[in-house]
FIGUNU-648406 format. One record per residue: x, y, z of N, C-alpha, C, O in turn; residue number from 1. Coordinates in Angstrom, 2 decimals. Layout:
% FIGUNU-648406
X,Y,Z,X,Y,Z,X,Y,Z,X,Y,Z,NUM
...
% end
This chain:
% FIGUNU-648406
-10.73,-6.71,16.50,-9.35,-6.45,16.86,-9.30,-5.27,17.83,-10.23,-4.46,17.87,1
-8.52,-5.20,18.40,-8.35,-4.48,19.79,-7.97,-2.93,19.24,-7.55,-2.93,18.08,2
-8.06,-1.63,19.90,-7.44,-0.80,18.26,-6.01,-0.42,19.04,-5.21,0.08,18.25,3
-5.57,-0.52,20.18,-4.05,-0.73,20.99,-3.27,-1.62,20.13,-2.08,-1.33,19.94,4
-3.90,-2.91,19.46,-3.10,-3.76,19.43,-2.85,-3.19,17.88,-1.92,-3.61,17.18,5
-3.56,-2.45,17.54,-3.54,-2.15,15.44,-2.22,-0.93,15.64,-1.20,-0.86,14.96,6
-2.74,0.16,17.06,-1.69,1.03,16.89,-0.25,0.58,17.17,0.66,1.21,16.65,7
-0.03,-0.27,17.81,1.23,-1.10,18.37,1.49,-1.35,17.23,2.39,-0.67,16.74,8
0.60,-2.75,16.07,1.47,-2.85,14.87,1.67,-2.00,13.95,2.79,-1.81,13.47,9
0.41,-1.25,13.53,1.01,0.47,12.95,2.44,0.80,13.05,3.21,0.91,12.10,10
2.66,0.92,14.07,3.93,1.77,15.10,4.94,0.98,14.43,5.72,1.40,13.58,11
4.86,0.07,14.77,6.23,-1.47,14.45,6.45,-1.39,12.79,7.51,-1.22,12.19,12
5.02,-1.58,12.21,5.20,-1.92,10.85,5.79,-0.10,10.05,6.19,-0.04,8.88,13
5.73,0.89,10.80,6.13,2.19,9.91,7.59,2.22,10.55,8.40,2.81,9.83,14
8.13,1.70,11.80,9.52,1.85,12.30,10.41,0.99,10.85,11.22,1.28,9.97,15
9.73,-0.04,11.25,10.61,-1.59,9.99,10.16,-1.00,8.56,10.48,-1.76,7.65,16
9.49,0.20,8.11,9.02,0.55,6.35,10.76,1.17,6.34,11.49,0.63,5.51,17
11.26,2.05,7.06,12.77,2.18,7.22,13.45,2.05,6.74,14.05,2.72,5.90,18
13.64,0.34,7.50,14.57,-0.77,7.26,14.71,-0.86,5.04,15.69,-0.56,4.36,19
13.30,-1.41,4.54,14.08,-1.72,3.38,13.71,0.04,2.32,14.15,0.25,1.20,20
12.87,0.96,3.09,13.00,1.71,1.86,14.44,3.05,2.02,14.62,3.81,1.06,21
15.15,3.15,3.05,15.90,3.80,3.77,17.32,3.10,3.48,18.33,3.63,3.01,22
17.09,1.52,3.94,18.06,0.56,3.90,18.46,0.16,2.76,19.45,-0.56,2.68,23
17.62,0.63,1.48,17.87,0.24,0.62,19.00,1.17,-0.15,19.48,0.68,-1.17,24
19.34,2.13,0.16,20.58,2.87,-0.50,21.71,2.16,0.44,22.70,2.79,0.84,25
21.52,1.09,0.68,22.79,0.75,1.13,24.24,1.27,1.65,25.39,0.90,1.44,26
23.55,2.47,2.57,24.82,3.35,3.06,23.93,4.41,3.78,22.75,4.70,3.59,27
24.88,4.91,4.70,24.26,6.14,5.57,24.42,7.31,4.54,25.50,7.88,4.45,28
23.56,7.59,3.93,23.75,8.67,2.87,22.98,9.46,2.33,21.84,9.05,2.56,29
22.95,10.67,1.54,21.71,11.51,1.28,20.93,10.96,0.78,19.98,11.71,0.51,30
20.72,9.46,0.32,19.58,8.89,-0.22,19.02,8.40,0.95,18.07,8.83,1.60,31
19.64,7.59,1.09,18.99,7.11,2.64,18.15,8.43,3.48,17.05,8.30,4.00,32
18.93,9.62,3.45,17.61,9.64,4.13,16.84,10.68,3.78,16.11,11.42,4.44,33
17.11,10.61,2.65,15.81,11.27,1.73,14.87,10.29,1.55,13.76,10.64,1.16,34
15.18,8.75,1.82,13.80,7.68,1.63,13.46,7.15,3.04,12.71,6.18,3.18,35
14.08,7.87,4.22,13.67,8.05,4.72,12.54,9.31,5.23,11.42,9.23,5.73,36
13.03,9.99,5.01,12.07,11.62,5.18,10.37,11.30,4.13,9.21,11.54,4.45,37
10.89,10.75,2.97,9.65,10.64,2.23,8.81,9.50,2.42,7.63,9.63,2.10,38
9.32,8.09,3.03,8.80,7.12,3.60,7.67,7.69,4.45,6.48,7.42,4.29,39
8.42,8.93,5.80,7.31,8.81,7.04,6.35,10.26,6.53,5.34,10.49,7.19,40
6.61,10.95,5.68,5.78,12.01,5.34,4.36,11.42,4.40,3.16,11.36,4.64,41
5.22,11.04,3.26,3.45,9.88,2.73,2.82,9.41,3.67,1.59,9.44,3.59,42
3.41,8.90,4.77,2.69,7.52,5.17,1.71,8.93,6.19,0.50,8.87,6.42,43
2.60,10.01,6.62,1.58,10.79,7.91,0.55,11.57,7.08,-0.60,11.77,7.49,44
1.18,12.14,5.47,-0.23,12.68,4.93,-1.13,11.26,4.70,-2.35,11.29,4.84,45
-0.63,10.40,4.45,-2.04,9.65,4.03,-3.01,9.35,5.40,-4.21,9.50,5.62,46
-1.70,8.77,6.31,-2.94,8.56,7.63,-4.07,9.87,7.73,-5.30,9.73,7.75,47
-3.19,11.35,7.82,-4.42,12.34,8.13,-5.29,12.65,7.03,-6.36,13.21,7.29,48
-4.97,12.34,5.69,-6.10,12.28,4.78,-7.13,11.60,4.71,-8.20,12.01,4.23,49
-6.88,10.33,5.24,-7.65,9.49,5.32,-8.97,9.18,6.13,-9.90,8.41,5.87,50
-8.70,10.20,7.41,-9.61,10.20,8.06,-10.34,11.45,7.79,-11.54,11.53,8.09,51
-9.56,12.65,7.12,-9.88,13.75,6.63,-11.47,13.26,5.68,-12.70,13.39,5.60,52
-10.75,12.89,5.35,-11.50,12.19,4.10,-12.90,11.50,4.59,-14.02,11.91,4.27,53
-12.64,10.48,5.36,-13.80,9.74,6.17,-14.96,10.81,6.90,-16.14,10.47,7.07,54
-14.42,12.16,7.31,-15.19,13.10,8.19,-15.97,13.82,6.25,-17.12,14.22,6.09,55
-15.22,13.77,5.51,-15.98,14.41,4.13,-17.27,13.94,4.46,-18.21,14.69,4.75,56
-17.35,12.31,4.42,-18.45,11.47,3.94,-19.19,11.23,5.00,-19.98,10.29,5.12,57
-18.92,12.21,5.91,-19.82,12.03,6.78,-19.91,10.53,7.90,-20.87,9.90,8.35,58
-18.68,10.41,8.02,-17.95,9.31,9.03,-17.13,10.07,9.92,-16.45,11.08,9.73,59
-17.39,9.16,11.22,-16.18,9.87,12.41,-14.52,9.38,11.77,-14.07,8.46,11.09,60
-14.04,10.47,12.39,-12.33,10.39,12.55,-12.02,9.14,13.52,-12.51,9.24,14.64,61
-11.25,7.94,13.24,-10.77,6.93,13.69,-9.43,6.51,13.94,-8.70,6.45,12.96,62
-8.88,6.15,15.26,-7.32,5.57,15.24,-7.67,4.87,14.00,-7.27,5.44,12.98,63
-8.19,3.99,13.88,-7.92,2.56,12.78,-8.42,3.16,11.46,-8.36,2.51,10.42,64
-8.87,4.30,11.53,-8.67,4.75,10.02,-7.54,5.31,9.78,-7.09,5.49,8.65,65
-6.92,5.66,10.95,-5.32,6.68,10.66,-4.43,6.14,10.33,-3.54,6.50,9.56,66
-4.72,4.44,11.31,-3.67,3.26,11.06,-3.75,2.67,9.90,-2.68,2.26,9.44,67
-5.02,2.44,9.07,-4.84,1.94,7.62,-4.47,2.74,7.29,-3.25,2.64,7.39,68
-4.93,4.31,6.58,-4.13,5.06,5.82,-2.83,5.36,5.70,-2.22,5.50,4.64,69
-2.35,5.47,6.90,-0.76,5.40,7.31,-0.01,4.10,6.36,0.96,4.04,5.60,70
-0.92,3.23,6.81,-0.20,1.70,6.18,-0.42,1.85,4.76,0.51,1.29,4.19,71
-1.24,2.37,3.93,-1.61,2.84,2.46,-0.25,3.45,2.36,0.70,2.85,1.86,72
-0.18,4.88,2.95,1.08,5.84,2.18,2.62,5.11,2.46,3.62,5.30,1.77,73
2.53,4.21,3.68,3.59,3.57,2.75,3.90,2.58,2.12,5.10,2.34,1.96,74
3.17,1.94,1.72,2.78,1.19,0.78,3.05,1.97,-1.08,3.50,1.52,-2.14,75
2.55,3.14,-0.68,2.40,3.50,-1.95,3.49,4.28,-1.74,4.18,3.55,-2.45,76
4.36,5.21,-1.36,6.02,5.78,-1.22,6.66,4.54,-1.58,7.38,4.92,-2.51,77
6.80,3.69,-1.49,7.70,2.23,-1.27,8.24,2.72,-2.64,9.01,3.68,-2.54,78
7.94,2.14,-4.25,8.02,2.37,-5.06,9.01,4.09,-5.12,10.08,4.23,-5.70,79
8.62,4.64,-4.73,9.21,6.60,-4.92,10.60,6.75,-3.95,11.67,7.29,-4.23,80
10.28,6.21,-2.98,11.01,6.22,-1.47,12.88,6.24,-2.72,13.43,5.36,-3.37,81
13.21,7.65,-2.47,14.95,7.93,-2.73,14.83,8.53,-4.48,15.76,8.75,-5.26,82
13.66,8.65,-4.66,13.38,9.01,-6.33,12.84,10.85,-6.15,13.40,11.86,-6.58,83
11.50,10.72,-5.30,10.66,11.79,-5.33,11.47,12.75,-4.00,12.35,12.38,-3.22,84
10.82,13.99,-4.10,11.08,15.32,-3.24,9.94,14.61,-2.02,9.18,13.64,-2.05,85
10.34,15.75,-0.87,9.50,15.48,0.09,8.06,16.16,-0.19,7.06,15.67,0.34,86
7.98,16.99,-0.80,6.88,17.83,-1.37,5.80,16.84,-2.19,4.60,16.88,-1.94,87
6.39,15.95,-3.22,6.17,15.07,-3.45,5.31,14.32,-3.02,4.14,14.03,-3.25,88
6.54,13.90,-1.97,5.90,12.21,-1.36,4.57,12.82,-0.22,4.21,12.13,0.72,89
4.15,13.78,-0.42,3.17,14.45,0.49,2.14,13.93,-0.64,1.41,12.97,-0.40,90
2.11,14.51,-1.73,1.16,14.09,-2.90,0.85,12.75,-2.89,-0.27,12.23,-2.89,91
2.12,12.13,-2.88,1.54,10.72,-3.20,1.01,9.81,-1.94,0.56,8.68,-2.12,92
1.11,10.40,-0.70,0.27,10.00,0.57,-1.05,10.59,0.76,-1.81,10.46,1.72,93
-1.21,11.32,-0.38,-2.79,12.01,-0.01,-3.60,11.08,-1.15,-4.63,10.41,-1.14,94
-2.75,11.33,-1.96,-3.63,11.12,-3.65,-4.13,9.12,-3.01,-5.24,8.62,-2.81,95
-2.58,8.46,-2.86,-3.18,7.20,-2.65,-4.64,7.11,-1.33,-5.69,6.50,-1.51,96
-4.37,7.66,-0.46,-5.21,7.36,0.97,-6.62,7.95,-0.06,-7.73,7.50,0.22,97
-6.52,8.65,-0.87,-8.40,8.93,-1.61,-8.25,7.77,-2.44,-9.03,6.85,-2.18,98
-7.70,7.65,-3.07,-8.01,6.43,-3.71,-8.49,4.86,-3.29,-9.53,4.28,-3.58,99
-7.28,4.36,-2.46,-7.68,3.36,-1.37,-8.66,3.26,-0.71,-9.17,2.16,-0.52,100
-9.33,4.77,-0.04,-10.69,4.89,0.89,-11.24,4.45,-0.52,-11.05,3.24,-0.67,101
-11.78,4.97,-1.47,-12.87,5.16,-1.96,-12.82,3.19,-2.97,-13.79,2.65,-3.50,102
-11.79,2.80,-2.90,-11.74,0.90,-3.50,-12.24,0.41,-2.15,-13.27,-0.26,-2.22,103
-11.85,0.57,-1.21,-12.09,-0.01,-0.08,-14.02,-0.33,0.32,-14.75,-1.27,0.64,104
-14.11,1.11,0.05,-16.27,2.09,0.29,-16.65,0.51,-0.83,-17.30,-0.50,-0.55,105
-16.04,0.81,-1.87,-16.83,-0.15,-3.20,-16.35,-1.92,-2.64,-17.01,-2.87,-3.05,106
-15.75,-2.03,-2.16,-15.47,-3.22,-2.14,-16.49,-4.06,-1.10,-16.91,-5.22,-1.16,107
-16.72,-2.88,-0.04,-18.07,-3.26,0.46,-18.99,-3.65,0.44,-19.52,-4.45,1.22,108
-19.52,-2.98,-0.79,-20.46,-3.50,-1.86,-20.82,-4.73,-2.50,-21.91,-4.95,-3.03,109
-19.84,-5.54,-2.42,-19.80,-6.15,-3.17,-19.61,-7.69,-2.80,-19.57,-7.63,-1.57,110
-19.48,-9.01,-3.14,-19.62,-10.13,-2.87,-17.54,-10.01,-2.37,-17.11,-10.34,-1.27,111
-16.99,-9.67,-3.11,-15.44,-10.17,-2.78,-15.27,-10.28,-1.10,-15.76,-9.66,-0.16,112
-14.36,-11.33,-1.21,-14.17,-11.77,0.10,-12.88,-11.21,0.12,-12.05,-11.42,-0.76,113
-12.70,-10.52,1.09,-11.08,-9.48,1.74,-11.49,-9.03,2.54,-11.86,-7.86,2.46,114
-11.65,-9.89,3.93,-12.02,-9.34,4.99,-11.00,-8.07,5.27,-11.40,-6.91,5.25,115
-9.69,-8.42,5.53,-8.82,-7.19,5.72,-8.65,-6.21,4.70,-8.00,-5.26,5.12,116
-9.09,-6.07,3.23,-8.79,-4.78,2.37,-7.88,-4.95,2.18,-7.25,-3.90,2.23,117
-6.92,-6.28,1.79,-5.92,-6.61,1.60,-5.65,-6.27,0.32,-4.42,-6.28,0.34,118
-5.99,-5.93,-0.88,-6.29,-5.68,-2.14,-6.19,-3.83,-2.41,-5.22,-3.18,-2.83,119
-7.49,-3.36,-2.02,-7.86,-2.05,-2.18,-6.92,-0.63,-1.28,-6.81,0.54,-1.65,120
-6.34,-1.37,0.03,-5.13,-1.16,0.73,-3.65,-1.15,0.20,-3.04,-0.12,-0.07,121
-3.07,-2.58,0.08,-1.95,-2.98,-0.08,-1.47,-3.44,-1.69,-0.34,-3.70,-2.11,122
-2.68,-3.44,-2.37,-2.57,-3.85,-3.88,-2.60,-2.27,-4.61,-1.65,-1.76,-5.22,123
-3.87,-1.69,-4.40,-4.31,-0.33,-5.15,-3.25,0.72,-4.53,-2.91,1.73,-5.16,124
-2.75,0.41,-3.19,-2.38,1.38,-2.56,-0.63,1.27,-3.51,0.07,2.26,-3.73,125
-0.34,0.10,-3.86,0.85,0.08,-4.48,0.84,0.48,-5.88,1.70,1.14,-6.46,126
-0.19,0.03,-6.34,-0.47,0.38,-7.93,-0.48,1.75,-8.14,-0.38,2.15,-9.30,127
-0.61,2.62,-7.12,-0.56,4.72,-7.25,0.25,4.80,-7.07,0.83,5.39,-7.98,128
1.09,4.43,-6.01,2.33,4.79,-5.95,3.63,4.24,-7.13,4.60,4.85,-7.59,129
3.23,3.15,-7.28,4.25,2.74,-9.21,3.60,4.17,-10.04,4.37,4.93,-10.62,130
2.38,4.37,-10.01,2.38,5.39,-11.35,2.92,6.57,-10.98,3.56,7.18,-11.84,131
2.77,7.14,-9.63,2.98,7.92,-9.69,4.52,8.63,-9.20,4.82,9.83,-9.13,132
5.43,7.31,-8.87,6.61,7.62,-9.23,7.48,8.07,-10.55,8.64,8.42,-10.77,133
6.35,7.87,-11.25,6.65,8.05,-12.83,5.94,9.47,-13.48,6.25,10.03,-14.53,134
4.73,9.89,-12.33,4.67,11.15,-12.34,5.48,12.38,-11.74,5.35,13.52,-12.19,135
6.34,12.06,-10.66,6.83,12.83,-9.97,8.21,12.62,-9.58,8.66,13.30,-8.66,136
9.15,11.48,-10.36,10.66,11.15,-10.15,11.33,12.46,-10.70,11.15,13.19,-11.67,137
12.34,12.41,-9.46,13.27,13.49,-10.63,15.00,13.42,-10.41,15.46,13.22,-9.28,138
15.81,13.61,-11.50,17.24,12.86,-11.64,17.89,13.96,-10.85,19.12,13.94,-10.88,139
17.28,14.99,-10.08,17.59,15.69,-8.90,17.72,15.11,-7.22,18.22,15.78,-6.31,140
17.30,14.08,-7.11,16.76,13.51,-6.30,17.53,12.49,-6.45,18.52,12.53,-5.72,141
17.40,11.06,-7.51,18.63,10.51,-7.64,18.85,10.50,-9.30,18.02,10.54,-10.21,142
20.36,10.43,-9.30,21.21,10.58,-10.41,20.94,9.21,-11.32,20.91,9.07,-12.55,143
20.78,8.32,-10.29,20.91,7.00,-10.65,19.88,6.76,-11.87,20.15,6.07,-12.86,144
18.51,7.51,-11.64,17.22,7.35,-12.47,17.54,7.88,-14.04,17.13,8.95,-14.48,145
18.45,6.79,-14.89,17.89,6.81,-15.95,17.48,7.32,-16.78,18.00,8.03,-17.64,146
16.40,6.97,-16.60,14.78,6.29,-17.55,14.74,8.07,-17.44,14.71,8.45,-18.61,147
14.72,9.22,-16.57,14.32,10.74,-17.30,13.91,10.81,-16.04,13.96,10.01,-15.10,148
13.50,11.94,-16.16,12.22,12.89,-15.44,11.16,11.91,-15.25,11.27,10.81,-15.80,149
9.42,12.39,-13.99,8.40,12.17,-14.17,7.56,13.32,-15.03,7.92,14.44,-15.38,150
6.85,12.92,-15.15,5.51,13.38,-15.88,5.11,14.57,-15.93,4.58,15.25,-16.81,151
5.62,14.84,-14.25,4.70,16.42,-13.69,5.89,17.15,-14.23,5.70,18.26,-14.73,152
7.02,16.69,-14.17,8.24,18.04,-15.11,8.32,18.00,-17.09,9.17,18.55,-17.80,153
6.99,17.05,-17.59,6.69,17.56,-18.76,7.53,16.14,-19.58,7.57,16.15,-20.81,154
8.31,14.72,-18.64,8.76,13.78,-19.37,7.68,13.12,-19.53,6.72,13.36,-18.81,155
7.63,12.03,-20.66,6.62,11.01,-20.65,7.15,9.29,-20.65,6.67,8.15,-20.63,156
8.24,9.85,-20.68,8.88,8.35,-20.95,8.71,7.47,-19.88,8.09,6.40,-19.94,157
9.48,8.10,-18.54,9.12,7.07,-17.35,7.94,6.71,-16.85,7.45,5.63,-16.52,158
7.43,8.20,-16.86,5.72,7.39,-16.89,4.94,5.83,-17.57,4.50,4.81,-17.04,159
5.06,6.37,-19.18,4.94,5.26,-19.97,5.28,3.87,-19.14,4.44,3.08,-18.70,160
7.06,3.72,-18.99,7.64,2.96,-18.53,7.05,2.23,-17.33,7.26,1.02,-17.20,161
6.20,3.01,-16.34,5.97,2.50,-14.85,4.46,1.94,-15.57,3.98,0.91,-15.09,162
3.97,2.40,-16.32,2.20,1.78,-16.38,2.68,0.59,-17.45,1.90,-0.36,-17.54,163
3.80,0.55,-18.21,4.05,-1.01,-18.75,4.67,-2.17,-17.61,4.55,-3.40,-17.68,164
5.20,-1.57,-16.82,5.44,-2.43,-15.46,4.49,-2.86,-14.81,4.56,-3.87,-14.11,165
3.35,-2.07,-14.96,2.63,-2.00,-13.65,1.55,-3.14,-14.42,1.07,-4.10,-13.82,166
1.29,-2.82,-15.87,0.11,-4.25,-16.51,1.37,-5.23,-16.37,0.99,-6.19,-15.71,167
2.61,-5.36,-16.69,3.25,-6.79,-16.30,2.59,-7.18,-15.51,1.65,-7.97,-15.56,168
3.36,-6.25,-14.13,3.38,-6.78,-12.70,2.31,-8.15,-12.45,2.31,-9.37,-12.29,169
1.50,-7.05,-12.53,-0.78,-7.12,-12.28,-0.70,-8.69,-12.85,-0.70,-9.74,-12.22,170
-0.63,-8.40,-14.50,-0.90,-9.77,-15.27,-0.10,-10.92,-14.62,-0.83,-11.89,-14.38,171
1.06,-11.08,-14.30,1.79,-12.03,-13.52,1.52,-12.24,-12.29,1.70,-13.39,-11.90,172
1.01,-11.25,-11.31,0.63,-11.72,-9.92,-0.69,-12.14,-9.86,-1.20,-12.56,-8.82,173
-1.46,-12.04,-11.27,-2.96,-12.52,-10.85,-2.95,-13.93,-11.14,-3.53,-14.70,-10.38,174
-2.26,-14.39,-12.29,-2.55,-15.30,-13.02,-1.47,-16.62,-12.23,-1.73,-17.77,-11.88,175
-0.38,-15.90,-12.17,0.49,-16.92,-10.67,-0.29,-17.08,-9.45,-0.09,-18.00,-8.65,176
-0.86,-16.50,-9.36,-1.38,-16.42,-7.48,-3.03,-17.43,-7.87,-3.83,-17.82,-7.03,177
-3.10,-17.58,-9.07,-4.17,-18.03,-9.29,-3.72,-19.76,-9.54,-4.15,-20.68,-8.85,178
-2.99,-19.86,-10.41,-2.48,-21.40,-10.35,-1.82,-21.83,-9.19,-1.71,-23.05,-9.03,179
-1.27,-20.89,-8.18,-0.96,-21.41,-7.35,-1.74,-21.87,-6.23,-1.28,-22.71,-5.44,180
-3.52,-21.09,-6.04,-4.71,-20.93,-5.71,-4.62,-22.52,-6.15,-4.15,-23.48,-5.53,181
-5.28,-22.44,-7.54,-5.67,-23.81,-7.73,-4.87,-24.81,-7.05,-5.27,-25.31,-6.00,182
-3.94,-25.08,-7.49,-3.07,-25.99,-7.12,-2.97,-26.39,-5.28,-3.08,-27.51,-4.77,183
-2.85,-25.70,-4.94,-3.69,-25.78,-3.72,-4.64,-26.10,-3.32,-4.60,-26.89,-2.38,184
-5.74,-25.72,-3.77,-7.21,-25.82,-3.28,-7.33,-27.43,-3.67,-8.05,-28.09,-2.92,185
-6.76,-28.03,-4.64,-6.73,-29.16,-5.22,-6.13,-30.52,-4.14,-6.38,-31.71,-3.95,186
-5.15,-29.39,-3.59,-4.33,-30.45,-2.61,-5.08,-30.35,-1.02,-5.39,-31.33,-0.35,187
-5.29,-28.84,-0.60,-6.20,-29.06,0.57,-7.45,-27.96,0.19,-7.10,-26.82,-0.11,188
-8.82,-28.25,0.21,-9.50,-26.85,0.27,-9.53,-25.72,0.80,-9.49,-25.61,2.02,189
-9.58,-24.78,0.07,-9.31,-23.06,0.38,-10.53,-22.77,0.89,-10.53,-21.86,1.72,190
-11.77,-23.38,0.59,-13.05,-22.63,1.44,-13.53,-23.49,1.86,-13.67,-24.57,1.27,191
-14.04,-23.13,3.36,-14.49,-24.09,4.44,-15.76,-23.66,4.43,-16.29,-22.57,4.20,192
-16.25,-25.02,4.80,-18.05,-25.23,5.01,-18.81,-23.43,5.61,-18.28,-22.40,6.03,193
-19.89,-23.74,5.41,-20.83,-22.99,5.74,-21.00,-22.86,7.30,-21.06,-21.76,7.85,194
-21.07,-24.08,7.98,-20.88,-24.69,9.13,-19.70,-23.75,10.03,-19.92,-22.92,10.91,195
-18.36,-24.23,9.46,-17.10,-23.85,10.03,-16.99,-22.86,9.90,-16.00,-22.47,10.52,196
-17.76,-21.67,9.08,-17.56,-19.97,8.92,-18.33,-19.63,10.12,-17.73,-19.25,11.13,197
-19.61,-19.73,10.09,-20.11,-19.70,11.23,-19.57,-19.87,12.79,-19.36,-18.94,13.57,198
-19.41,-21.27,13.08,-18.56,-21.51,14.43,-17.61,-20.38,14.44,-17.56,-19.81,15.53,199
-16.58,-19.74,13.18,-15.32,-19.50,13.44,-13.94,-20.32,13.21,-13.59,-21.44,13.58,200
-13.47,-19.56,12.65,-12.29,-19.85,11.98,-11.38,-20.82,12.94,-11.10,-22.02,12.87,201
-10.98,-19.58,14.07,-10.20,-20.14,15.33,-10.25,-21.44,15.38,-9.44,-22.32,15.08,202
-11.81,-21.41,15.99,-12.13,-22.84,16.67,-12.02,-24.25,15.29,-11.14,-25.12,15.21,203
-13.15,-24.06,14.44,-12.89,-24.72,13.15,-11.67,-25.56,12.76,-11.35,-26.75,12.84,204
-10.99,-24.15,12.22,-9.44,-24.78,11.98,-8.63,-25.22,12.53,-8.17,-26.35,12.33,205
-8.26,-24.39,13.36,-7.26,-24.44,14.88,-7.05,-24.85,15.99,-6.06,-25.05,16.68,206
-8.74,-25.03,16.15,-8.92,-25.76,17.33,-8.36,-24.65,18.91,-8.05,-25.09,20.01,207
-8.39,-23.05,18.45,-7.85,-22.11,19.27,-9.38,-21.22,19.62,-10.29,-21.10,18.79,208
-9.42,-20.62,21.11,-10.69,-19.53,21.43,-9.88,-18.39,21.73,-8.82,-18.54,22.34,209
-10.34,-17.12,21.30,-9.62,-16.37,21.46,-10.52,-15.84,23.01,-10.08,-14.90,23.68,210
% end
């Protein structure tokens, strides 16, 4: 991939994170843009952690590491975005972008097929940010929250609350995404020959050269 064309969608995809975590107080109002302010602050600590991070381990600093991490913190704010302080949502753009790097390093390792880190990115990167809206919410921030305090001001309840959401969630998106897998694969196959990986997808499937 071109890395112009990653920063272009970077760019696009953090303008439109906005739209529903900003848009979602449904009014021009101090929530709005308090989920806005905490939307683009996660997402800029995680991008610079991330590569922070990559120079730890003895890897160069990368646009396309700045651009995944970026895409991590907001991923993982999404969940917090109009709950947490901006101080906060700094935490939870650092804490996720170490986490994500280091699922991402292991996933390497390993036989799973996710060419894009679609999982260790956009799955793990969401799963920190559910908990840790439950570490760091506060009914200062919005009134609306219920469920208490987070964690870090000494409640335990919402916490509790977000890690019983979060095994729902998990258990329902694995086990749906899996019959729906099957059910599919049944009607057309999900993995193509040995042959057609080789040639390429493009051509293979699509009958397209890039």
């Amino acid at each position: 991939a071109r890395v112009t064309y990653v920063i272009i969608g970077t760019g696009l995809l953090w303008f439109g994170w906005f739209g529903f975590n900003a848009g979602s107080a449904f009014g021009a109002n101090h929530l709005a843009v308090n989920a806005l302010a905490t939307s683009t602050t996660a997402s800029a600590a995680a991008g610079l952690t991330w590569i922070f991070f990559d120079m730890l381990r003895g890897k160069k600093p990368s646009a396309m590491g700045t651009c995944i991490g970026a895409v991590v913190g907001l991923v993982a704010i999404t969940p917090a975005a109009g709950f947490v302080s901006i101080p906060h949502s700094l935490a939870i753009g650092i804490i996720s972008a170490v986490v994500s790097n280091l699922v991402v390093e292991w996933r390497t390792r390993t036989s799973i097929d996710d060419t894009l880190d679609v999982f260790p990115c956009h799955g793990v990167g969401g799963m920190v940010g559910m908990l840790l809206t439950g570490v760091f919410a506060h009914q200062n921030v919005n009134a609306a929250n219920v469920t208490g305090n987070g964690l870090f001001f000494g409640h335990t309840h919402l916490f509790f609350v977000q890690c019983i959401a979060l095994v729902v969630a998990s258990v329902f998106s694995f086990f749906g995404s899996l019959l729906l897998l099957k059910i599919t694969d049944m009607i057309s196959p999900l993995r193509v020959s040995p042959e057609e990986e080789t040639i390429g997808l493009d051509i293979s499937q699509h009958g397209e050269k890039l």
